[in-house]
Steps between C-alpha positions, in 0.01 A plus 500: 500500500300194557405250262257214562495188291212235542646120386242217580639258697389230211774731302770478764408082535527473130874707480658322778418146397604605131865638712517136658396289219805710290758525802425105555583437115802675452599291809386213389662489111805694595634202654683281246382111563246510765259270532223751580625688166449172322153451668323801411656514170295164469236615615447821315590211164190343617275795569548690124480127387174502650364836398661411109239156506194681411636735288753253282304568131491865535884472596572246211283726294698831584825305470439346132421896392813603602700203449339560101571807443854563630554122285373727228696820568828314546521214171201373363535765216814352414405143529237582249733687333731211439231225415398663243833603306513104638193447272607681227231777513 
């Protein structure tokens, strides 16, 4: 039996950097106090920081949502609660 599998080499390119860019990571962060650990970890600070700038409202936005309504879910119902057997109603 023979079996014949086509993989672009585009494919191949694409698998073997993803192998190196992982391999060279684990290397990298499983050391305790390098200084190339502390490097890239600055680094990849500064690159979400970067992709985060242009998108800050939405983020604040999505945050305040959810900040709200687990707020809500977790107290506010008894603050209310207690202000107003506060105030007598």
């Amino acid at each position: 039996m023979k079996v014949t599998i086509d993989i672009s080499d585009e494919e191949i390119n694409q698998a073997v950097q993803e192998l190196l860019v992982r391999r060279l990571a684990d290397q990298i962060f499983s050391e305790r106090n390098s200084f190339d650990k502390h490097g890239y970890q600055r680094m990849l600070k500064e690159a979400v920081k970067e992709l985060l700038a242009g998108h800050v409202d939405e983020v604040v936005d999505r945050a305040v949502v959810y900040a709200s309504d687990y707020i809500g879910k977790k107290g506010v119902r008894k603050i209310v609660e207690k202000l107003g057997e506060a105030s007598g109603q």
